[in-house]
N, C-alpha and C positions, 0 to 999 in steps of 0.2 A: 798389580794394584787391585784393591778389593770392587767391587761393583759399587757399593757405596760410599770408597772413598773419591774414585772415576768420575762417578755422579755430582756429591758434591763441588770438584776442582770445576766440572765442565759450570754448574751452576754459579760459580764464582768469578766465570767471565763477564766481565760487565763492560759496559759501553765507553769510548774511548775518546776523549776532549780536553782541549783550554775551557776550565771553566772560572767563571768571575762570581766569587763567595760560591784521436777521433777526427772525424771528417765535420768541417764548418760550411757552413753555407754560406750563400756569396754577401747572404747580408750580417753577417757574425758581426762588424763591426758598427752596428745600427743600436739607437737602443728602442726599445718597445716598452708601450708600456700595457699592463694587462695585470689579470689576476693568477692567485697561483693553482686555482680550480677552483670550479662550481662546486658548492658545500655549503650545506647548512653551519652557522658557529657550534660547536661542541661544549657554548658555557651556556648557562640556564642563562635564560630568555632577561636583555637588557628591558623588556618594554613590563615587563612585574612589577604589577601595581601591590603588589603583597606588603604590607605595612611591617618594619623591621623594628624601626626606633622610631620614638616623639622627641621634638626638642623644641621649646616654648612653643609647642601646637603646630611647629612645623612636622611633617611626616615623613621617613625614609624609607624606599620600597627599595623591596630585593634586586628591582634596575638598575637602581643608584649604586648599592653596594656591589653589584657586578660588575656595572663598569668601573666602580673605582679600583678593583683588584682583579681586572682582564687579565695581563699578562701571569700572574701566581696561577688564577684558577687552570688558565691553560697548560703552563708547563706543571700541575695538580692533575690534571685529567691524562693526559697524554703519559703521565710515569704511571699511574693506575692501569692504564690498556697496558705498557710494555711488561706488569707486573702479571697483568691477566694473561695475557698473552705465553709468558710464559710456562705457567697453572698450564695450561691447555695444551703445550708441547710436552710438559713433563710428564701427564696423562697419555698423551699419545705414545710417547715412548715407553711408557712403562706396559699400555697394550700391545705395541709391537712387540716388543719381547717376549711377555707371557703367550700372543697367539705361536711365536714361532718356537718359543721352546714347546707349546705343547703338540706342535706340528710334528718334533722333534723327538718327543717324547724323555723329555728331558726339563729340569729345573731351571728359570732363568739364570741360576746364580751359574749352573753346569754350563748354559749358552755362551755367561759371558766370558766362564775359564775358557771355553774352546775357541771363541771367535777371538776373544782378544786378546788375554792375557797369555795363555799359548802360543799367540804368534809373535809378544814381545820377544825382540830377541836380547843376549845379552850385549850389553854396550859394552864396547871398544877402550883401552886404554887412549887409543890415539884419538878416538871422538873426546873424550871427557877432556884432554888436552887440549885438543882443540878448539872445544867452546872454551875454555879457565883462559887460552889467549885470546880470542874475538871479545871475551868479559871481563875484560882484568880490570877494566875503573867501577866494575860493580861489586869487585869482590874484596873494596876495600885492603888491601895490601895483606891480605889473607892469603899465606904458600898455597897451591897445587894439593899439597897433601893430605890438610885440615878440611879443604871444600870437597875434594873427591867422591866418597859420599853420596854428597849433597847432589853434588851435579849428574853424579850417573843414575839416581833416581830421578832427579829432573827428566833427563833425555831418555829414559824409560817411561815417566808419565805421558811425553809427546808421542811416543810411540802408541801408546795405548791409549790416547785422545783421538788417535788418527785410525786406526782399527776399531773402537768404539763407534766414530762420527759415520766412515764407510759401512760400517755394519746398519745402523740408524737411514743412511741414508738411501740404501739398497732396497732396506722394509719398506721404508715410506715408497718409495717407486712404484713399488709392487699390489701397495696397496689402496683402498678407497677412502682419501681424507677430504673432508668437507671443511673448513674452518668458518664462521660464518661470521665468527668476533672482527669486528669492524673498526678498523683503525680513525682515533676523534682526526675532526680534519678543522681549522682554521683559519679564518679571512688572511691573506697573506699577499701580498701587493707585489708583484713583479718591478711596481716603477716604473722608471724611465733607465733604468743597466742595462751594460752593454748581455748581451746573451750571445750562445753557441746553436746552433741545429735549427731545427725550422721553424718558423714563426707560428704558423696557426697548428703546433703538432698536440696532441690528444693529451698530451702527458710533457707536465711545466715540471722542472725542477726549479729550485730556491736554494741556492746557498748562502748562508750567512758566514762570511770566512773574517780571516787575525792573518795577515801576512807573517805574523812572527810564532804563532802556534806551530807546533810538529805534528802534531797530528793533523793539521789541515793540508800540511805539503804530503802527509804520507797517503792522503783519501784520492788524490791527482791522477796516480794512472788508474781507478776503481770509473773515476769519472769519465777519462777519455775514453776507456774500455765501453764503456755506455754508450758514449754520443758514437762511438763506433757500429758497437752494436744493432743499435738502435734510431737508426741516420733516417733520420725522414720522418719520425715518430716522437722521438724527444726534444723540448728547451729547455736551454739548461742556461737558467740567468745567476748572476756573482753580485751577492751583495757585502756591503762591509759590516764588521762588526768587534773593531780593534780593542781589544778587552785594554781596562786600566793598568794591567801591570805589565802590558807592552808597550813599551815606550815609545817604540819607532813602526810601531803597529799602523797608527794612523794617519803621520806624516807619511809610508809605503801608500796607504791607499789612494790617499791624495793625488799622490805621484802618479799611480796609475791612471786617474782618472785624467788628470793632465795628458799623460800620452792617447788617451782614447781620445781629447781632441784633437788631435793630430791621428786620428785613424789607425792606430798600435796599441792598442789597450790589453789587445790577447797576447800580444809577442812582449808585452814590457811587465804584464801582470806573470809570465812565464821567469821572465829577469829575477823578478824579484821571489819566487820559489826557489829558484836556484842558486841565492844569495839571502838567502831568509836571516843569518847570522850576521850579515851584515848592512844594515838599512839604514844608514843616517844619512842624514841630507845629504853631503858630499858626494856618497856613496849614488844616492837615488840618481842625484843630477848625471854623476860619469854616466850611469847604466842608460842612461836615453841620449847617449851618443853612438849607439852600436843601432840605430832604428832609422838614422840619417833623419832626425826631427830638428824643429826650427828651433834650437837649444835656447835661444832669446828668450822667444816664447812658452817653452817649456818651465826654463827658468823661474820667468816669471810670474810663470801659473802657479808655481809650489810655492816660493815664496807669500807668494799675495793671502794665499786659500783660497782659493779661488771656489775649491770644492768641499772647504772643511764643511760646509750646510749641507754639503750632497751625503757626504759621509754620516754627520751627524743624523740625519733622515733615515737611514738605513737604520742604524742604529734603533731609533725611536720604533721603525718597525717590528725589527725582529723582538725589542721587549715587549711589543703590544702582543706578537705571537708567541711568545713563552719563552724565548732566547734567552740563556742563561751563558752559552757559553759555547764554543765551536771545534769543527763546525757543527752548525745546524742546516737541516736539510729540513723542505717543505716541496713532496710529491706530491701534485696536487692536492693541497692544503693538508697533505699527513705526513707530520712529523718523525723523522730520522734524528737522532744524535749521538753525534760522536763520529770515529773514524769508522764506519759499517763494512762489512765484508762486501763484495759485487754481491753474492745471494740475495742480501738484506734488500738492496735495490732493484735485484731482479723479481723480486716474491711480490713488490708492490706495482712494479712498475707493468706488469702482465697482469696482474689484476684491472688496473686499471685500463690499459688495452682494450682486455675483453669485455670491461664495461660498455666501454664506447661501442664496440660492435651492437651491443645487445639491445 
């Protein structure tokens, strides 16, 4: 693969969501309520007196129209940083290269034949077989023979996405990067949800999650991997955010909320990952008989709604904070979205560590 074709496929990864248009601590099953970091808001200032419009001599200042379009501006600012952000890695790397081919004394484009594309090896008849069976409902009832091809360039690209990434990510080790671009951050409300890890820890997570989203169940060991990681230093609070075109999206949340009054919120919110496919009431009810809960009770929690306001509250939140679609994530009021790789959470989540120290 050419360097510039490399380049562009890696630039073509983009962030991963439902969008609409570890160790716990003894108090995990509590809810708290708090912020989701100390931050200034990221949208120009609500209290602008700056005069926009007149209407029969009344006046509209740039306050007004802020606050009436809060959540746009914010999910507006926050894709501006992940576009800047970007600018700023693709500079970097196109430094690493040129300093180390000419360390090398050699052309980037000769660095990238040698480190990467050199060590693509050639693919397998039995790999390309192998993925055409693990892919067969993607390959629309297309024979083996027609996609072939197709697929052995595929598993040649990943080859040399992964030799490309290890090369990139040796330089960066080796060398002295300062990134100074500051991710926008948020008012973003903890609540009163149930949360994992420590209560008063330096660094809040925020999830905005869809019990019925795939990519929300696929971001789950990324998180425990976290509150693992990072046992004493991270909270990590669960909010809802059941997009309209899941159906059984919100009647799940419910339910879980119902088991978190009976003290199982984390073991019934885990049920329903694990049965993401299948959520309807019947469904919800059996699944809080495996938690030895007062099923009456539970019953008649979901039934009632007891918590459709609780659900609907989150809701309102994560729009005031730019939520468009999940999950979404709010580290210390800096927005994540989509299903993130652990890196993406670890690059913020140490930053902000060492803030606290400083």
């Amino acid at each position: 693969m050419s360097t510039k074709n490399l380049i562009l496929a890696l630039g073509l990864m983009g962030l991963v969501s439902c969008a609409n248009g570890g160790t716990i601590s003894k108090g995990s099953d509590q809810k708290e309520a708090g912020q989701g970091g100390s931050s200034s808001s990221i949208l120009p200032s609500s209290d602008s007196k700056e005069v926009f419009a007149e209407i029969n001599g009344k006046k509209i200042t740039e306050g007004e129209v802020n606050q009436k379009i809060e959540s746009r501006l914010s999910s507006i600012k926050n894709s501006i940083f992940e576009l800047q952000l970007q600018g700023v890695n693709a500079i970097i790397i196109d430094e690493l290269l040129k300093a180390e081919a000419e360390k090398k004394k050699m052309s980037v484009d000769e660095l990238i034949k040698k480190e990467v594309d050199e060590k693509v090896g050639e693919v397998s008849e039995e790999e390309v077989k192998d993925f055409y069976e693990k892919n067969k409902a993607r390959m629309r009832g297309q024979p083996l023979e027609k996609v072939k091809e197709t697929i052995k360039n595929q598993l040649a690209s990943r080859q040399a996405s992964i030799y490309h990434n290890n090369l990139i990510s040796r330089l960066r080790d080796e060398a002295d990067i300062k990134i100074h671009l500051e991710r926008p951050r948020v008012d973003v409300s903890a609540d009163d949800d149930h949360f994992k890890g420590a209560k008063d820890a330096k660094v809040t997570i925020i999830e905005f999650t869809d019990y019925q989203c795939p990519f929300c169940v696929r971001v789950r060991p990324t998180i425990e991997q976290i509150l693992k990681d990072y046992d004493g230093q991270v909270k990590y609070v669960l909010r809802d955010f059941p997009l309209g075109f899941h159906a059984q999206a919100k009647k799940a949340a419910e339910a879980a909320q119902c088991a978190g009054d009976q003290g199982k919120y984390w073991e019934y919110s885990d049920k329903l990952w694990e049965n993401q496919k299948d959520l309807q009431v019947p469904q919800l009810k059996e699944y809080a008989k495996a938690f030895n809960l007062d099923q009456a009770k539970f019953e008649q929690c979901l039934d009632s709604g007891k918590f459709a306001q609780e659900v609907a509250k989150d809701m309102n939140d994560g729009r005031k904070a730019g939520v468009t679609g999940t999950p979404a994530f709010f580290i210390n009021g800096q927005a994540l979205k989509g299903a993130k790789p652990y890196p993406a959470f670890k690059e913020v989540i140490d930053m902000e560590l060492m803030k606290s120290k400083s």
